[in-house]
C-alpha positions in Angstrom: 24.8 -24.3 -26.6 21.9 -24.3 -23.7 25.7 -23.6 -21.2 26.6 -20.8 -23.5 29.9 -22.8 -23.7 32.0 -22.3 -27.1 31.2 -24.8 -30.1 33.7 -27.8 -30.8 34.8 -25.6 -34.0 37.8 -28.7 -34.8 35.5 -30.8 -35.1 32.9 -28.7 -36.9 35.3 -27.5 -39.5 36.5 -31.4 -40.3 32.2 -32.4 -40.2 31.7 -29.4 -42.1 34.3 -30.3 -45.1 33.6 -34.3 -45.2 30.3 -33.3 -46.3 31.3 -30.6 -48.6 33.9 -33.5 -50.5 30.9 -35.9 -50.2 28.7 -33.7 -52.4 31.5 -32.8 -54.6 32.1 -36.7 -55.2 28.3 -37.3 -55.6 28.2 -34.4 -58.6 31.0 -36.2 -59.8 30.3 -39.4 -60.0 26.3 -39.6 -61.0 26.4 -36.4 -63.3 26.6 -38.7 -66.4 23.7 -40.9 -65.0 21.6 -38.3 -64.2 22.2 -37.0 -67.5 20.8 -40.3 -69.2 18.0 -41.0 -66.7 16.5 -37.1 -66.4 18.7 -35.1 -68.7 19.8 -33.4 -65.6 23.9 -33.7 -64.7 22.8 -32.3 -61.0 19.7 -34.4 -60.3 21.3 -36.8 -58.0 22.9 -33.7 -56.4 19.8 -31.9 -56.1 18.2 -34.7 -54.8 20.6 -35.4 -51.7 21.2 -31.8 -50.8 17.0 -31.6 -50.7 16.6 -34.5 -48.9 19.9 -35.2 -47.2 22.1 -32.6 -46.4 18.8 -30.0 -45.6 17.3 -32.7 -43.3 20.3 -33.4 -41.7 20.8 -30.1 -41.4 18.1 -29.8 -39.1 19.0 -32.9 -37.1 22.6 -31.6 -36.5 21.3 -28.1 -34.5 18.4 -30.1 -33.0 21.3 -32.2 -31.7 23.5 -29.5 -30.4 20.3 -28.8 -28.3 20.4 -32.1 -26.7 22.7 -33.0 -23.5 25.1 -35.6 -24.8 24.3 -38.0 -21.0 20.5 -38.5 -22.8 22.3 -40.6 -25.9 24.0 -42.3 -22.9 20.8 -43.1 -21.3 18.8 -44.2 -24.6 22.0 -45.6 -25.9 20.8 -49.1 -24.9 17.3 -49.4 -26.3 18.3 -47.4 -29.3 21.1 -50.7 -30.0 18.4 -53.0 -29.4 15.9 -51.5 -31.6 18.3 -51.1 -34.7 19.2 -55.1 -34.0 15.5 -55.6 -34.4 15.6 -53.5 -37.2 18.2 -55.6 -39.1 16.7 -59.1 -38.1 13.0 -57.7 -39.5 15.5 -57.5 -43.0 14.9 -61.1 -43.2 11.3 -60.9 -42.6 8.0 -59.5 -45.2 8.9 -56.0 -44.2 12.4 -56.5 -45.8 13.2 -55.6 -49.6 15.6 -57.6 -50.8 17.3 -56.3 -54.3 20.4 -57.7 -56.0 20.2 -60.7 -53.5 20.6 -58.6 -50.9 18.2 -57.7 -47.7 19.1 -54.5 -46.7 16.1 -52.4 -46.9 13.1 -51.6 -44.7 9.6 -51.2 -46.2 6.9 -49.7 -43.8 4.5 -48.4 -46.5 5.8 -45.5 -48.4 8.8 -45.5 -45.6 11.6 -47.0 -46.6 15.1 -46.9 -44.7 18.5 -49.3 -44.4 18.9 -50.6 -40.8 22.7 -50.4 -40.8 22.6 -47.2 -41.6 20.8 -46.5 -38.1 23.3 -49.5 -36.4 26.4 -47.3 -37.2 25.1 -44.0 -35.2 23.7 -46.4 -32.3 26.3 -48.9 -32.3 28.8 -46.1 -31.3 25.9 -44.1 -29.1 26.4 -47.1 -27.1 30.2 -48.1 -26.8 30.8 -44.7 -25.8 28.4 -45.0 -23.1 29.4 -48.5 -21.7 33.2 -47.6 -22.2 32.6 -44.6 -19.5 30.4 -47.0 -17.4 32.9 -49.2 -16.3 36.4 -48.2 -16.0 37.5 -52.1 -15.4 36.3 -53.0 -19.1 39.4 -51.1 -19.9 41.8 -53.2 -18.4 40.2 -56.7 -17.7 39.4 -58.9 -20.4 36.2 -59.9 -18.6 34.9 -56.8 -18.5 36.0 -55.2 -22.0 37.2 -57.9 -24.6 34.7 -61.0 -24.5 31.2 -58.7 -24.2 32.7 -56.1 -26.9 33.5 -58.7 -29.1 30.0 -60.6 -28.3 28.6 -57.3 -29.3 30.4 -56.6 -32.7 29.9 -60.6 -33.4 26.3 -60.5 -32.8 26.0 -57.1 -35.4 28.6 -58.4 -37.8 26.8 -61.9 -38.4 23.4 -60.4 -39.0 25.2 -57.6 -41.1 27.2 -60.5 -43.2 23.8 -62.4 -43.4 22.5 -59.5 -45.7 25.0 -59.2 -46.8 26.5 -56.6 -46.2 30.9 -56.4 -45.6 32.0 -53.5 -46.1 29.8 -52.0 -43.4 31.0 -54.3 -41.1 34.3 -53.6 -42.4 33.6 -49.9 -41.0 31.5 -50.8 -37.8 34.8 -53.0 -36.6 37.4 -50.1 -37.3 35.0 -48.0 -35.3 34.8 -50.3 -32.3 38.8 -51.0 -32.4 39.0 -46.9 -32.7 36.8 -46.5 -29.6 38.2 -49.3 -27.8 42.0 -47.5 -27.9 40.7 -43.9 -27.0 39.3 -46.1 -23.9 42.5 -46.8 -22.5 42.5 -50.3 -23.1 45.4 -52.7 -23.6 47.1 -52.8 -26.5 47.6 -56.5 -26.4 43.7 -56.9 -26.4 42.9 -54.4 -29.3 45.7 -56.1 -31.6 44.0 -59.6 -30.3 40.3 -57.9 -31.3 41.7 -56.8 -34.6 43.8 -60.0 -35.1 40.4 -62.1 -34.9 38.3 -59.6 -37.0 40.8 -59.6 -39.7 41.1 -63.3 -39.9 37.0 -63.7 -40.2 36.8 -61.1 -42.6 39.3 -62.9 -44.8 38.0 -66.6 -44.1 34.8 -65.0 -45.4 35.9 -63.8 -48.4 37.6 -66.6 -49.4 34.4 -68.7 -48.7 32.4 -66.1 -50.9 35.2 -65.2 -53.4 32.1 -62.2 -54.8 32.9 -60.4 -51.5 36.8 -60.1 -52.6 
């Protein structure tokens, strides 16, 4: 916007409509609940769209405001502090509910680390993709630290637990990988292994299936 350069209007018109179909699905699906709980079918609607959808709002034109090489430059220490974010889980600051860890508590703040991982996570493959043209190409340089990286998020994710997101952060990191450039041979070798933990650990903890 700050170049007077036209807007990405593909891609705001596909942004534009997953959220649309996300609030449709939310009315849908908690209008009964909502109905019980506050005698309101919309509450949960109301509630997102007032705190969700209007906050986000905001951060979407504050981010078209922003030169997308900053994200690139904070992309690092914004990984490292959602990794601390999702260790702290396991510490007094965590809320665990359901036998899971997955919330924050600082006060009246309360947020889910992962949540903040999927935004950084790809903030910073995108970023250390375009550093490097060699980790396209060289196993060295691409496969064995990406899949160091994805291991190290998945196993404190799965400690939570939580699957499905890493189900999700692992099709985003094979999806980033191939718009790279890499080899196929070593995104069907990262997806081969991915898909083989994520069974082994189901059938170890058959409530994941």
């Amino acid at each position: 916007m700050r170049t007077g350069r036209h807007s990405d209007y593909v891609m705001f018109f596909c942004l534009g409509f997953l959220v649309i179909f996300g609030l449709i699905m939310l009315a849908s699906a908690s209008s009964n609940l909502g109905r019980v709980r506050y005698d309101d079918a919309y509450y949960y609607l109301k509630h997102q769209i007032l705190f969700g959808f209007s906050l986000g709002l905001v951060g979407f034109f504050t981010a078209t405001r922003v030169n997308y090489h900053t994200y690139a430059r904070i992309s690092f220490i914004a990984l490292l502090i959602s990794i601390v974010f999702l260790i702290l889980v396991f510490t007094p600051f965590g809320v665990t509910a359901n036998n899971s860890a997955r919330w924050l508590a600082f006060g009246p703040i309360r947020f889910q680390p992962a949540e903040l991982l999927k935004i950084t996570l790809i903030f910073y493959l995108a970023s250390w993709f375009s550093g490097d043209a060699r980790r396209k190409h060289f196993a060295g340089r691409g496969l064995l630290p990406l899949l160091l990286i994805v291991g190290t998020v998945a196993f404190l994710l799965l400690k939570q637990p939580s699957t499905s997101t890493v189900a999700i952060l692992i099709i985003a990191a094979l999806a980033m990988y191939f718009v790279s450039g890499a080899k196929m041979k070593h995104i069907f070798l990262l997806g081969a292994i991915a898909l083989l933990a994520l069974v082994i650990i189901t059938i170890i903890t058959p409530y994941r299936f």
